[in-house]
C-alpha angles and dihedrals in degrees: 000000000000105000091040103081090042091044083064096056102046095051086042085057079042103057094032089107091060086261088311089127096052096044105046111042115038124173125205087220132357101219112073131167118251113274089024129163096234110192099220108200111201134185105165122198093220136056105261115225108236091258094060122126151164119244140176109227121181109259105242092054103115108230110251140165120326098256092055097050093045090060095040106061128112098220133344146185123217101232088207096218095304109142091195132022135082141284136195120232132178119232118227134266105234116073113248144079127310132167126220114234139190108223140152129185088251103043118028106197090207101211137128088219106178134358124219138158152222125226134207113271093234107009097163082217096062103104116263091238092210102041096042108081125165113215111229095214098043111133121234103268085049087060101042090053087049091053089042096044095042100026112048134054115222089276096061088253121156108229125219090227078077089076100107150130083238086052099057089044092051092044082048099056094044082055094054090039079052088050088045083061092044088243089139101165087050087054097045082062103054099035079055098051092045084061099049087061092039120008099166089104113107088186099059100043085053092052094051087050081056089043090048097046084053100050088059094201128153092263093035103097089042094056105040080053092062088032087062091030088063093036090064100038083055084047122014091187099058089109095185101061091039078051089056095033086059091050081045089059096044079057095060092035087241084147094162084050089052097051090039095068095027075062093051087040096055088041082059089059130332077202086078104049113103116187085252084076096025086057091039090055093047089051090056094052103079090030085065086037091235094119088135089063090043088056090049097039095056088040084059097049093046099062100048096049110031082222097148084199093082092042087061083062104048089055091053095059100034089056080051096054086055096266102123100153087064099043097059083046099061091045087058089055086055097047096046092050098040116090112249094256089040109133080208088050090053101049091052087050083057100042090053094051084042095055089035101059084040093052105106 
């Protein structure tokens, strides 16, 4: 498969910064005009120092120490201090790729954070917005004749006019008429190259991560687990890929990575976690060896939300940790507040009989 192992290597280059790129610059779209007004969104996940600032640098400019790239950008924006917010930046003139940066003269970040690019005023090859309509319903020969026909020069050649939001949706939709005709491979490709021109889509990134798990290849878990990674950090509320990202993460015996994100997931809504998750989270507790923050944490839980759930859960890991006084006193409080046909009410019955017959 051609794009997976460079699939690999571009979300790899994504995710170096421990997921700092991803998190702190986003774009609304990553083709602009030249001289045009670009909205920069930043959250950055450190404390700027007052001389930060954002920055587009050309593309092939090698990144090097912090007094040569504040002198080499193209346009920038003090961010004052301000560790989320927006900025307006101009794009360049000239036609080409450029990445945006956060830099200072102090502490050069050192990242190529996000690529964009700039595309010819009147290149006769950008997409007519309005003329250029993809059908929805369009079969898989028709597509294909369309990406050939409005894609491609007579060489063969991929212009850089392709660049485009209606090029990622057309390569998006052969990948999904290749998935129709169970060519999955085929389909990995496409949906992948749909991403590397516009990769703001959560949903996709979250269906290459599917398509990856089923290809089973070398690279495959590898690369489901970046493909998830990127879907939630587009969209921290798509519960099912951070669902899948945190089974991607079991797999790899990340186990800190996996409570990590159970945890974001329960901060979301305690409404969505089933005790398939509660029981998988205190599970992965000892196996981090971090049984002492899964006994506060669903302390924690468990007082805010009165769920006895996590309470179960607490006392599990509290008998594990050698309380077992408490624990059996958190499992009477169970008992005493769980209905009598209460399935809660019942495992706690058993636990207590358990931890009894084990006390010394």
């Amino acid at each position: 498969m051609k794009y997976l192992n460079h699939f690999i290597l571009l979300c790899l280059i994504f995710f170096s910064a421990g997921e700092t790129a991803a998190r702190d610059l986003l774009l609304g779209k990553y083709n602009f005009r030249p001289a045009e007004e670009m909205t920069v969104q930043f959250s950055l996940s450190f404390s700027p120092e007052r001389n930060t600032r954002i920055g587009i640098f050309p593309s092939e400019r090698h990144i090097g120490e912090a007094t040569q790239n504040s002198g080499q950008y193209l346009d920038s924006q003090n961010l004052n201090g301000r560790s989320s917010g927006e900025v307006i930046l101009k794009t360049p003139q000239d036609p080409g790729f450029y990445e945006l940066r956060i830099f200072s003269s102090k502490n050069e970040r050192g990242l190529e954070w996000i690529s964009f690019q700039v595309e010819e005023e009147n290149s006769a090859v950008v997409f007519n917005e309005a003329s250029f309509e993809i059908p929805a319903e369009a079969q898989l020969d028709d597509l294909l004749q369309m990406e050939h026909t409005q894609l491609r020069n007579p060489s063969g050649g991929l212009l850089s006019g392709s660049f485009t939001r209606k090029t990622a949706e057309l390569r998006a939709l052969i990948a999904m008429r290749y998935l129709e005709q169970e060519n999955l491979e085929t389909a990995y490709d496409y949906l992948f190259a749909s991403l590397e021109l516009d990769p703001s889509h959560g949903d996709r990134w979250e269906y290459l991560g599917d398509m990856a798990q089923i290809l089973d290849t070398p690279n495959s878990k590898a690369s489901a687990l970046l493909a998830y990674q990127h879907a939630v950090i587009l969209e921290p509320f798509r519960h099912t890929a951070r669902l899948k990202l945190i089974n991607a993460f079991v797999m790899h015996q990340d186990y800190e990575k996996a409570i990590e994100n159970l945890e974001i997931f329960f901060s979301e809504s305690t409404d969505l976690a089933r005790w398939s998750h509660i029981s998988r989270l205190t599970t992965l507790y000892p196996l981090a060896n971090q049984t002492r923050q899964g006994i506060d944490y669903f302390q924690k839980i468990f007082l805010q939300e009165g769920d006895n759930r996590f309470a179960l859960a607490w006392a599990i890991l509290s008998n594990l940790s050698g309380k077992s006084q408490e624990a059996l006193q958190i499992l009477d409080m169970i008992i005493e507040s769980e209905a009598n046909n209460s399935s809660l009410r019942f495992h706690a019955l058993q636990l207590k009989n358990q931890y009894k017959t084990e006390r010394p």
